[in-house]
DOSELUM-382979 format. One record per residue (C-alpha): residue in one letter; x, y, z. Coordinates in steps of 0.1 Angstrom, whole numbers. Example, Ala and Ser with C-alpha at 12.3 -4.5 7.8 and 13.67 -1.06 7.14 Angstrom:
% DOSELUM-382979
<pt aa="a" east="123" north="-45" up="78"/>
<pt aa="s" east="137" north="-11" up="71"/>
This chain:
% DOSELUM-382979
<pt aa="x" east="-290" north="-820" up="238"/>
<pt aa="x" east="-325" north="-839" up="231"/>
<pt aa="x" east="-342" north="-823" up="260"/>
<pt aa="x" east="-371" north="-793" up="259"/>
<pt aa="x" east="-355" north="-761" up="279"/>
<pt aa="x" east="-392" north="-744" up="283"/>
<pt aa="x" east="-396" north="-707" up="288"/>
<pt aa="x" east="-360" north="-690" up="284"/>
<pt aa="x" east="-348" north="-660" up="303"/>
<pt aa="x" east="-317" north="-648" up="286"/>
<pt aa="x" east="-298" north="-656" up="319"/>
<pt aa="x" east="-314" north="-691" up="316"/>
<pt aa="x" east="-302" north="-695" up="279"/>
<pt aa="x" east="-270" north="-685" up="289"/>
<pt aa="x" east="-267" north="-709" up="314"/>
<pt aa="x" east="-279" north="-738" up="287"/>
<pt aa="x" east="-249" north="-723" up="267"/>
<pt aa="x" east="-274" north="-704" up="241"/>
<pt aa="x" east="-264" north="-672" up="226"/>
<pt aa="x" east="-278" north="-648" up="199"/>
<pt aa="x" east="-268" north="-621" up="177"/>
<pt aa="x" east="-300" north="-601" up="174"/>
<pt aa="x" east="-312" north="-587" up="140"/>
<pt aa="x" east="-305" north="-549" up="149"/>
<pt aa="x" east="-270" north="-549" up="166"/>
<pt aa="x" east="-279" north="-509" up="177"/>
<pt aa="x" east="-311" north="-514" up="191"/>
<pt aa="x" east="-313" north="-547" up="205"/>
<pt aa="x" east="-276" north="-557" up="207"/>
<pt aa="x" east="-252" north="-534" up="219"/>
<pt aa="x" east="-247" north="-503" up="242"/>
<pt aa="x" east="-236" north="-480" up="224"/>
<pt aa="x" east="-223" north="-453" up="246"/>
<pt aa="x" east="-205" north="-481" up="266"/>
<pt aa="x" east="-171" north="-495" up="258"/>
<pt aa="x" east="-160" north="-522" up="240"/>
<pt aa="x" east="-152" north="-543" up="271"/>
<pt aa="x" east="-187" north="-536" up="289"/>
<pt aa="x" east="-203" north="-545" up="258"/>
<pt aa="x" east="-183" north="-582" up="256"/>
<pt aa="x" east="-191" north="-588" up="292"/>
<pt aa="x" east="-220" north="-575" up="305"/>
<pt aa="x" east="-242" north="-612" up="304"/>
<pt aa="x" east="-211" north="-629" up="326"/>
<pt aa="x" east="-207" north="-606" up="358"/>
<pt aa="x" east="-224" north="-634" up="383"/>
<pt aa="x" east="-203" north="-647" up="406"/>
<pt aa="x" east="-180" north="-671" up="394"/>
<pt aa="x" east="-174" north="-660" up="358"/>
<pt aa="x" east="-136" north="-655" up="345"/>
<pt aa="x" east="-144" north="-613" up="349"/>
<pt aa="x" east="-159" north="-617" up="383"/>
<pt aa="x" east="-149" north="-626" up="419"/>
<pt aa="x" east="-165" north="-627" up="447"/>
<pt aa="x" east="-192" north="-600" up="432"/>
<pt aa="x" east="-164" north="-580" up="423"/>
<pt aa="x" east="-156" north="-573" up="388"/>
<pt aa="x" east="-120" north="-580" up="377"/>
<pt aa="x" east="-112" north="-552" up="356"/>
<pt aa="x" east="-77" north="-572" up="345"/>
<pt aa="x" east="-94" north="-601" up="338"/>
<pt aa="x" east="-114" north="-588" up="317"/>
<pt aa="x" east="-93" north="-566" up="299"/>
<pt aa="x" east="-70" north="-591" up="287"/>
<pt aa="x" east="-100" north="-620" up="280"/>
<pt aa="x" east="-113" north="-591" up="258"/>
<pt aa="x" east="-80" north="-579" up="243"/>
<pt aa="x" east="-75" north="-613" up="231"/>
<pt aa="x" east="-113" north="-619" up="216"/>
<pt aa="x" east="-110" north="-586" up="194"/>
<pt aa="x" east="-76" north="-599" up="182"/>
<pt aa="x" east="-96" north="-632" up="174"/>
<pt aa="x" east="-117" north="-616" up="160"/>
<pt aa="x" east="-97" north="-589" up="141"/>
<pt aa="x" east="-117" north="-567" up="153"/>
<pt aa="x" east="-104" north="-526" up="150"/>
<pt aa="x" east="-95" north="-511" up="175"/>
<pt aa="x" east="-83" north="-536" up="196"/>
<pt aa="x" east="-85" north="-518" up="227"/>
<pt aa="x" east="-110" north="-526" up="255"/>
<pt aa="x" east="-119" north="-493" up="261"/>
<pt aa="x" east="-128" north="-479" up="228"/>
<pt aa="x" east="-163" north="-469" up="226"/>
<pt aa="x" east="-187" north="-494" up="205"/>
<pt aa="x" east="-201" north="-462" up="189"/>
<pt aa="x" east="-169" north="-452" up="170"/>
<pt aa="x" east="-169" north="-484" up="152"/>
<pt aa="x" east="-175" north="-493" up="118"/>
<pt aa="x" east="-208" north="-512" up="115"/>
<pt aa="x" east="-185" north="-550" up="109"/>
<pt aa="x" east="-170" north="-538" up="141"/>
<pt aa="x" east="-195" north="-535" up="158"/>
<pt aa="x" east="-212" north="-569" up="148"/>
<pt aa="x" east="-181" north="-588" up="159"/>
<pt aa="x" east="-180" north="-570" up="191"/>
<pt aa="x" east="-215" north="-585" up="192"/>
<pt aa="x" east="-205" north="-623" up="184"/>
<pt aa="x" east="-175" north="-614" up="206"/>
<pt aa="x" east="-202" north="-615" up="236"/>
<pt aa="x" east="-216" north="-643" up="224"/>
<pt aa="x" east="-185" north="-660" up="218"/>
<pt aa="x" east="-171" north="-650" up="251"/>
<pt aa="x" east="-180" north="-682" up="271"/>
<pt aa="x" east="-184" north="-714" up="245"/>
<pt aa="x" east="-220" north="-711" up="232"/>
<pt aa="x" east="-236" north="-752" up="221"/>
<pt aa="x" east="-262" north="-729" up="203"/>
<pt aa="x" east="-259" north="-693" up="185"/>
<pt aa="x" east="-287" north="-683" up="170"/>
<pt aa="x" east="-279" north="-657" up="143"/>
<pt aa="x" east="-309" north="-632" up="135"/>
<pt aa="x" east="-295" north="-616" up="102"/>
<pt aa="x" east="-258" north="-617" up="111"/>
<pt aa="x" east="-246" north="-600" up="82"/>
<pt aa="x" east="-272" north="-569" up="77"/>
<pt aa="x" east="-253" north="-537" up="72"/>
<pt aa="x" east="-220" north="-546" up="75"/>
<pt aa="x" east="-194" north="-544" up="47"/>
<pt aa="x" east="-181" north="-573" up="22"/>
<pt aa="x" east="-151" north="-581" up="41"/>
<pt aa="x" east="-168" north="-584" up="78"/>
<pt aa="x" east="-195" north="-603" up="57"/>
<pt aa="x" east="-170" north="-627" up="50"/>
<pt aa="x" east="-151" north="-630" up="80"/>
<pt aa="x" east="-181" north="-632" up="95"/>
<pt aa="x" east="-190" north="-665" up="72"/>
<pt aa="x" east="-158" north="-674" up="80"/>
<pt aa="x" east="-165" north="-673" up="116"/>
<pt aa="x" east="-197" north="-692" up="112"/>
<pt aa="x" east="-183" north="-715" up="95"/>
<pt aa="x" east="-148" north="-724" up="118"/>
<pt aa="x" east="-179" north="-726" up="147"/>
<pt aa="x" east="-201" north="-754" up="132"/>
<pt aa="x" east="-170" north="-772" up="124"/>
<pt aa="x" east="-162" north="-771" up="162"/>
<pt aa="x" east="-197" north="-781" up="169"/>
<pt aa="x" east="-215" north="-751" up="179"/>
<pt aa="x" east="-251" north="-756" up="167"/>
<pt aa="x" east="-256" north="-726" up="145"/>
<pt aa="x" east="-291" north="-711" up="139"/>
<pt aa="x" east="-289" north="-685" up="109"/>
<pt aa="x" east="-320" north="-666" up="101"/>
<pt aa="x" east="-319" north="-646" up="69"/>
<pt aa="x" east="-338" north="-630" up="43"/>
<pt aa="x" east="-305" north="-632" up="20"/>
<pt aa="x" east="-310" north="-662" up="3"/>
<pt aa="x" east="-275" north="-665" up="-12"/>
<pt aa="x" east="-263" north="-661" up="26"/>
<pt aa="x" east="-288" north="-689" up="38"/>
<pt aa="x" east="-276" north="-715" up="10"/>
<pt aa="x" east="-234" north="-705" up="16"/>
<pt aa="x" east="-238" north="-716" up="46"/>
<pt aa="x" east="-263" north="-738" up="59"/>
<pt aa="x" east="-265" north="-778" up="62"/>
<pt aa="x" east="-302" north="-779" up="64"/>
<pt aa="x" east="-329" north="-751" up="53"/>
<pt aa="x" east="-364" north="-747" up="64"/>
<pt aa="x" east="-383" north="-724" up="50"/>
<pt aa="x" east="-412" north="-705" up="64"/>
<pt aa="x" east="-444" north="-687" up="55"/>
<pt aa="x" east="-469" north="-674" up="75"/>
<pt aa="x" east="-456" north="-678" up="105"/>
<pt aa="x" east="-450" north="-723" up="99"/>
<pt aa="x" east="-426" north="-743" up="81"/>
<pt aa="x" east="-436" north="-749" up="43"/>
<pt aa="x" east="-409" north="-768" up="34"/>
<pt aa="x" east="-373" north="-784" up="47"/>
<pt aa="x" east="-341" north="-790" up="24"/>
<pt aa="x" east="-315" north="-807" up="31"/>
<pt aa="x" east="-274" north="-799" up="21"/>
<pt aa="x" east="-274" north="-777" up="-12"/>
<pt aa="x" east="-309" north="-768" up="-17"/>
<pt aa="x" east="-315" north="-754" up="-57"/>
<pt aa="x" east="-324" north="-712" up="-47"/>
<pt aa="x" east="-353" north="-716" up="-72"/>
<pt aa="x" east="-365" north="-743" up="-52"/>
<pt aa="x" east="-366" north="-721" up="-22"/>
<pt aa="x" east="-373" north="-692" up="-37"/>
<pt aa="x" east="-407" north="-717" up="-47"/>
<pt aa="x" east="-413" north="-728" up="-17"/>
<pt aa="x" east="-412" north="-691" up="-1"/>
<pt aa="x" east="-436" north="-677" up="-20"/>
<pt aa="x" east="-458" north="-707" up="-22"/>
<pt aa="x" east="-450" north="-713" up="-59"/>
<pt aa="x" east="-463" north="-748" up="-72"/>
<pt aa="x" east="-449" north="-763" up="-106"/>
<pt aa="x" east="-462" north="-786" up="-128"/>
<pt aa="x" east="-438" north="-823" up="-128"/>
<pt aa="x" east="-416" north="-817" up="-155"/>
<pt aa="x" east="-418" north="-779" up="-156"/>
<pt aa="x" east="-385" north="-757" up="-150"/>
């Protein structure tokens, strides 16, 4: 909203309304021995959430906020319970925007949202992304897949070395990114 947020905790970002999907759901996103349901809610147990009450989860609550998030989601199995590790890799990434989905993000950042997940959760997950910029979530895709990057993105910076080379805006050309990536400079006139 204009103003600098400083050092983020992941409780802080949460409380600004920032969520992320990391780039390896398995490592850095999800428990995988845990279920479904502890998976979704995990970041909202304080005090005052819709799953918690007076420091007391509310195990019906929660069941049925997460019941109906999978079935958003179309998410298989739709069951609470199920364990994240018996999923199918698209399953398990949409349990994962599930969580960040769970209380209305203004800002998802998306580290690779679509690695190693199958064609159709790639493009329900598109889908997804796309249905959630429309509503006015800020989205922030990172992505090595370019074709990904330029589906779906209203402005693309591009970065090299650690700082932004160069910034498109709506419907970049990919070999003008692809240029810009790897530092390519063409002569005026040159295809």
């Amino acid at each position: 909203a204009g103003e600098p947020v400083g050092d983020l905790t992941p409780a802080r970002a949460f409380e600004l309304g920032i969520a992320m999907v990391p780039e390896d759901r398995k490592r850095q996103g999800l428990l995988l021995d845990q279920p479904v349901a502890a998976n979704t809610t995990l970041p909202f147990l304080r005090r005052g959430s819709r799953v918690a009450r007076l420091g007391w989860m509310a195990k019906r609550s929660e069941r049925r906020a997460v019941r109906e998030l999978l079935a958003d989601l179309s998410v298989v199995p739709e069951s609470p319970g199920a364990l994240v590790k018996t999923m199918s890799g698209g399953n398990q990434q949409k349990v994962l925007f599930g969580r960040c989905l769970f209380e209305d993000p203004r800002v998802l950042i998306l580290d690779e949202p679509t690695r190693g997940v199958d064609v159709g959760a790639r493009r329900a997950i598109h889908e997804l992304v796309g249905n959630l910029a429309a509503r006015g979530v800020g989205i922030v895709l990172i992505s090595s897949d370019l074709e990904e990057v330029l589906g779906l993105a209203h402005r693309v910076l591009v970065m090299r070395r650690g700082a932004i080379v160069a910034e498109f805006g709506a419907d970049p050309s990919m070999d003008a990114v692809m240029d810009a990536a790897f530092g390519v400079e063409r002569a005026a006139g040159a295809a």
